[in-house]
ZAKOL-790219 format. One line per 2 residues: their letters; for each residue x negated, y negated, z negated of N, C-alpha, C. Coordinates in pm, 1 decimal, m for minus. Layout:
! ZAKOL-790219
A = X Y Z X Y Z X Y Z | ...
***
This chain:
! ZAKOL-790219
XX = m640.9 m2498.0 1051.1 m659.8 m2358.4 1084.2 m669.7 m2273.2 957.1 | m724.9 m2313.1 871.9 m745.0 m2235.8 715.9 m631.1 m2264.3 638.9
XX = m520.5 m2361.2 689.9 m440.7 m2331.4 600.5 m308.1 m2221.1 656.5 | m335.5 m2236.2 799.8 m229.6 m2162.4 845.8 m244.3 m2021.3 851.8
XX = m440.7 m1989.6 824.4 m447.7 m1845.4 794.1 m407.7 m1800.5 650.2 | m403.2 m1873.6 543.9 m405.7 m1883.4 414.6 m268.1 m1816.3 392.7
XX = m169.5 m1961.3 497.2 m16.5 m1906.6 464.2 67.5 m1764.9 539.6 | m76.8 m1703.8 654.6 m25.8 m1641.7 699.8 m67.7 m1479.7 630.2
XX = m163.1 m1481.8 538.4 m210.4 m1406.2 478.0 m88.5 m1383.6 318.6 | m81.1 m1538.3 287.6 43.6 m1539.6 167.9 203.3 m1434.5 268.6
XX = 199.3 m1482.6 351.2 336.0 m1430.0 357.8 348.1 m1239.8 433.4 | 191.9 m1199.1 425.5 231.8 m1081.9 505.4 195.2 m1030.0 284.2
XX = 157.0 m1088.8 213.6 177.2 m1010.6 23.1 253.8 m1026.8 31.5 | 377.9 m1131.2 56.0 499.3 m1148.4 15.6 608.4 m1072.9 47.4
XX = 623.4 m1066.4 185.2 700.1 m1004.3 271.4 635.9 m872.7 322.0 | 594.8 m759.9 227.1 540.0 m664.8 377.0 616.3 m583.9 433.4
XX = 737.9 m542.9 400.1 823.2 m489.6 481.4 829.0 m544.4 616.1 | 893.5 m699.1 637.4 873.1 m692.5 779.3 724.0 m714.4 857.3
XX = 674.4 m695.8 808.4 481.3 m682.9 891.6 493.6 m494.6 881.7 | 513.1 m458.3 833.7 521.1 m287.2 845.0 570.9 m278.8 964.3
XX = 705.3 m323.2 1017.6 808.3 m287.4 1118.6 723.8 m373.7 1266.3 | 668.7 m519.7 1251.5 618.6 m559.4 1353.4 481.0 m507.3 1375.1
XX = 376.6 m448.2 1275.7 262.1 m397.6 1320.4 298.6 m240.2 1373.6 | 405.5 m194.0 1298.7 436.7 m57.2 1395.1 515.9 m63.4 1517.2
XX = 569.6 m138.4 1552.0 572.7 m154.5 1722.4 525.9 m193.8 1809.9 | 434.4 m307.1 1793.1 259.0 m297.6 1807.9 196.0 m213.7 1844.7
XX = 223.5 m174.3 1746.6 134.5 m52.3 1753.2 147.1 113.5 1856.0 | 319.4 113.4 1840.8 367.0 220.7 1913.8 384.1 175.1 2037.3
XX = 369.0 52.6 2095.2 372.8 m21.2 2227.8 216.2 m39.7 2268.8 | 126.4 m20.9 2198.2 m33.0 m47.1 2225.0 m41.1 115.6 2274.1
XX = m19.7 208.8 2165.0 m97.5 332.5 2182.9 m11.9 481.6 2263.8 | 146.4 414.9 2239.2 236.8 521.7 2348.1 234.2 631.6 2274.2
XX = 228.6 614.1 2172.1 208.5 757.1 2056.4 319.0 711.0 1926.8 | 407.4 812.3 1906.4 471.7 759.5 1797.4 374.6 809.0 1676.5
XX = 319.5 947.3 1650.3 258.0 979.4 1504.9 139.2 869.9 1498.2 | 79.1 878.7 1592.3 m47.0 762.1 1598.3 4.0 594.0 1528.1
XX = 73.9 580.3 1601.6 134.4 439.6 1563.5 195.1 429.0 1380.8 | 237.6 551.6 1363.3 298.4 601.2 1247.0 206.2 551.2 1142.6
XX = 77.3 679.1 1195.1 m38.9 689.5 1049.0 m170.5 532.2 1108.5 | m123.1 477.2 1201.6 m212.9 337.3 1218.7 m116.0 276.3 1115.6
XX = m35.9 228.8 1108.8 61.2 163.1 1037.1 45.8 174.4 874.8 | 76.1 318.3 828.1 37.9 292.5 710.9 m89.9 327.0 655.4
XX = m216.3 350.1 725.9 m342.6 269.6 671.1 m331.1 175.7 661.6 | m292.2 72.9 758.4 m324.8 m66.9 737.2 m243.3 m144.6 624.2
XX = m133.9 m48.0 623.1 m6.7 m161.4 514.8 m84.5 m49.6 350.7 | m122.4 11.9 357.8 m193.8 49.5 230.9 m219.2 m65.8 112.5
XX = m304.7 m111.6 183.4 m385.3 m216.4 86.2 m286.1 m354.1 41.7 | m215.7 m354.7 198.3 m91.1 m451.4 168.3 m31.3 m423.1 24.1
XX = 71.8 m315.5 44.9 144.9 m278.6 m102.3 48.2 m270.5 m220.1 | m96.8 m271.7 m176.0 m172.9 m232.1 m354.9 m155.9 m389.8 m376.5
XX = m177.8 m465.5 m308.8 m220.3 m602.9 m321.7 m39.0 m644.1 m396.4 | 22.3 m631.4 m289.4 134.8 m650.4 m280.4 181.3 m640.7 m451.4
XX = 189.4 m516.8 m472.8 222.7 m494.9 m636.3 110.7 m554.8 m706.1 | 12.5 m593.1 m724.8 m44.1 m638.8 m806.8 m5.9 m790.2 m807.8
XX = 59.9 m838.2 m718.8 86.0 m980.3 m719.2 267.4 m962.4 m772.7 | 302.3 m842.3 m773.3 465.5 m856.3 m819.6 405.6 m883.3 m976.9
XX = 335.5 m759.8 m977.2 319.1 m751.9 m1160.3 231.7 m866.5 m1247.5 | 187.1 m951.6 m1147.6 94.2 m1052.3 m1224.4 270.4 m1219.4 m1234.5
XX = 346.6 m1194.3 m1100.6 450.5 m1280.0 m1154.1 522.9 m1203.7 m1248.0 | 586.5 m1110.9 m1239.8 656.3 m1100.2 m1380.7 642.4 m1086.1 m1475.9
XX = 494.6 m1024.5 m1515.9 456.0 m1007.8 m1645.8 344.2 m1112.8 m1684.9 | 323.7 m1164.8 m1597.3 197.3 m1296.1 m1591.5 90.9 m1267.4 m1640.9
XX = 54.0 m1117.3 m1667.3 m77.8 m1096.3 m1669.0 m145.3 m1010.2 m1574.2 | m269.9 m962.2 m1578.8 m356.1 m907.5 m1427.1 m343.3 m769.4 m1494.1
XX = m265.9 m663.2 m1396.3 m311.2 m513.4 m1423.7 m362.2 m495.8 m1303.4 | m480.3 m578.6 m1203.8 m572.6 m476.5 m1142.7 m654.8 m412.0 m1160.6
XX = m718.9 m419.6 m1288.0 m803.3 m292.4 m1334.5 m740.3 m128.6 m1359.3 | m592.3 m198.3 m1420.1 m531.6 m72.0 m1425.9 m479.6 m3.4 m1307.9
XX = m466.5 m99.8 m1217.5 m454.8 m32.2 m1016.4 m556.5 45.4 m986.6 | m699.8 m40.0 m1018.9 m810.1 m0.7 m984.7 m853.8 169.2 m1061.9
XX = m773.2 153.8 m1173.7 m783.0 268.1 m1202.7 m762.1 355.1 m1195.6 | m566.2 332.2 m1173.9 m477.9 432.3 m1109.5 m558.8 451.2 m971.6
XX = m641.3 418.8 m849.5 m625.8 436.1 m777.4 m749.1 525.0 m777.4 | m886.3 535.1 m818.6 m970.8 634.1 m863.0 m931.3 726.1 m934.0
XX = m773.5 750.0 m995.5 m756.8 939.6 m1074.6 m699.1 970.2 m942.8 | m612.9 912.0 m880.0 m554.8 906.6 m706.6 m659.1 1031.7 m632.0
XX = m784.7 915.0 m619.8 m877.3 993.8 m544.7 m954.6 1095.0 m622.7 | m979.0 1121.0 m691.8 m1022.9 1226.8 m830.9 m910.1 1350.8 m809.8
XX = m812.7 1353.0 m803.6 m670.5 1419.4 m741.4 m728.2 1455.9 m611.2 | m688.3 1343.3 m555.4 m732.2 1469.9 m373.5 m832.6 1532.7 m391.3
XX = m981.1 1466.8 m422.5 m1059.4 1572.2 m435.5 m1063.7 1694.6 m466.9 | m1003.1 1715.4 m641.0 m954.1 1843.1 m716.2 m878.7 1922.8 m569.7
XX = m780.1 1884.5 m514.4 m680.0 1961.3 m412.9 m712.7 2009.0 m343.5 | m845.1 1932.2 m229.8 m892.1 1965.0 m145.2 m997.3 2064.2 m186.2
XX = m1055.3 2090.9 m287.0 m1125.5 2169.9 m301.3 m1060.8 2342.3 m373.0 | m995.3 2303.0 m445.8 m831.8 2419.3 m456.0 m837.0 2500.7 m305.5
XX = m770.7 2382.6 m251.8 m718.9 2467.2 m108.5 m832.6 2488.4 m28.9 | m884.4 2449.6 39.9 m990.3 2462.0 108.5 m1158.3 2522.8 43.9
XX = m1224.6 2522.5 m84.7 m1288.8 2543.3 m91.1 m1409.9 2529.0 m48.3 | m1381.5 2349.9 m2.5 m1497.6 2279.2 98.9 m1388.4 2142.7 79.2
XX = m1523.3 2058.7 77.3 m1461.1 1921.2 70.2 m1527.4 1825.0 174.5 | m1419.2 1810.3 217.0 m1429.7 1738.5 353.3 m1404.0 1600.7 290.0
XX = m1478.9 1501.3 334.5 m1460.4 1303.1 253.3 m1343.9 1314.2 327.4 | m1378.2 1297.8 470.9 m1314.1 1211.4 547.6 m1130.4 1218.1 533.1
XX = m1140.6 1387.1 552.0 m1001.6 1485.9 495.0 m991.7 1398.3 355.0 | m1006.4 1409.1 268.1 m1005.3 1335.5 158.6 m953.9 1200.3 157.4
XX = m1013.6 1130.8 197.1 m984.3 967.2 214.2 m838.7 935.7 300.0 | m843.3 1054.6 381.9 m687.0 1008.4 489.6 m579.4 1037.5 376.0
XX = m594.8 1167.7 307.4 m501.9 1210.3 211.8 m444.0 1106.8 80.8 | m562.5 1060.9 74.5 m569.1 971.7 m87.3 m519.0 856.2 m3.6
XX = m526.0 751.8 67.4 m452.9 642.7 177.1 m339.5 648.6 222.8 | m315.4 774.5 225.0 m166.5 806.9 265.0 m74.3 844.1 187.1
XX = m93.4 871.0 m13.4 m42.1 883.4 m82.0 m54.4 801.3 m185.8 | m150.8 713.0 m140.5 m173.2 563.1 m226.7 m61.0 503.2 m160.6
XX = m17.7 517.7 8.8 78.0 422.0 21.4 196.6 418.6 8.6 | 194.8 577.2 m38.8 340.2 639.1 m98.3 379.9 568.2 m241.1
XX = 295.0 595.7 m304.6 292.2 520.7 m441.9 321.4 409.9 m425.2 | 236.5 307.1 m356.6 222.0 172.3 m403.8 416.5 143.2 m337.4
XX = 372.2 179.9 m221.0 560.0 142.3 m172.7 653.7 178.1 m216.3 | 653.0 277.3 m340.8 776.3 289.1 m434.2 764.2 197.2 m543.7
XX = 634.8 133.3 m581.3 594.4 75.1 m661.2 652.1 m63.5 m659.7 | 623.3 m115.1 m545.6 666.5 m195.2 m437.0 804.5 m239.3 m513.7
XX = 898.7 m149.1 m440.4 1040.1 m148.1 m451.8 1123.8 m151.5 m572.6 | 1035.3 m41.1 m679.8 1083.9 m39.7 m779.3 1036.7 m210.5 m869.6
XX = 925.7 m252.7 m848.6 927.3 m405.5 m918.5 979.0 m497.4 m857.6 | 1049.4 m508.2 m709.1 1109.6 m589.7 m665.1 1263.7 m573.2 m719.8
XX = 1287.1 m453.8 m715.1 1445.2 m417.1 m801.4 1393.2 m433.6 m915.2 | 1341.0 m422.3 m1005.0 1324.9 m490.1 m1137.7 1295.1 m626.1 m1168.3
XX = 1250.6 m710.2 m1109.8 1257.0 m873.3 m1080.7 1356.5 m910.4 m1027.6 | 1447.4 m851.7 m957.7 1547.8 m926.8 m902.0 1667.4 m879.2 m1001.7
XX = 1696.6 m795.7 m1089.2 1752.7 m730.0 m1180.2 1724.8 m853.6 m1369.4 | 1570.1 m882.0 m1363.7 1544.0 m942.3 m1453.3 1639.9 m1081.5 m1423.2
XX = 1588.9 m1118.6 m1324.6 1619.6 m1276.0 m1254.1 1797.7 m1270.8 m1251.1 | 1836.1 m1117.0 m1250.0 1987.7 m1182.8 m1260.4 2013.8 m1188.0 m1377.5
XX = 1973.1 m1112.9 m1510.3 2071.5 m1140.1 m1624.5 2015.9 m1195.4 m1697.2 | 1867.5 m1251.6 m1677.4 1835.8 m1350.4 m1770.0 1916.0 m1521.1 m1792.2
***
C-alpha cells in the first residue's frame, strides 16, 4: 500500500499535465460548474508545478533551488499584497491568497514547460 501511494504520488511530480486534465473533469463532473471546476483545479495543481519544477531543476542542474522557490514565492505574495492594497485600499488575506495561488500557478506552469523544453533540448544535443 505505501509503495503504491509513493509511486502514485511520484508520477502525479512527474506527469502533471495529465492529472490537471483528469482532476478537472472530476471535478467539472462532481460540481456541474465549469469556472468552479476551473479555479478547483488550479489550486490544487499549484503546489503540483512548485514541486514539480523544483524536481525538474534539482535533475538538471543537480542541485536544490528550493530556497530560491521558497523565496520567489514570498516576493509573489509581498506583490499581491502591495496590489491589493494599491487597488483596494483594504487588504483582504483571503482576496490575497486566491490571487497569489493563482499566479503562482501561472508562473510555476510556464516554469514547468520552459525546463521541460530545456531538458529535452539539453538531452538532444548533448
Amino acid at each position: 500500500m505505501g509503495d503504491a501511494l509513493v509511486f502514485f504520488f511520484a508520477a502525479i511530480l512527474t506527469l502533471p499535465i495529465p492529472f490537471i486534465f483528469v482532476f478537472y473533469f472530476l471535478t467539472r463532473k462532481w460540481t456541474k460548474h465549469k469556472w468552479k471546476a476551473i479555479h478547483r483545479t488550479t489550486s490544487l495543481s499549484a503546489p503540483v508545478f512548485i514541486l514539480s519544477v523544483h524536481l525538474l531543476l534539482l535533475v538538471l542542474f543537480e542541485q536544490s533551488f528550493f530556497a530560491y522557490i521558497l523565496i520567489f514565492l514570498f516576493l509573489l505574495l509581498g506583490l499581491s499584497l502591495i496590489v491589493q492594497y494599491k487597488l483596494h485600499e483594504e487588504v483582504r488575506l483571503r482576496r490575497v491568497f486566491k490571487a497569489f495561488w493563482r499566479i503562482s500557478f501561472l508562473f510555476f506552469t510556464f516554469f514547468y514547460f520552459g525546463l521541460t523544453l530545456y531538458g529535452l533540448l539539453e538531452r538532444l544535443f548533448s
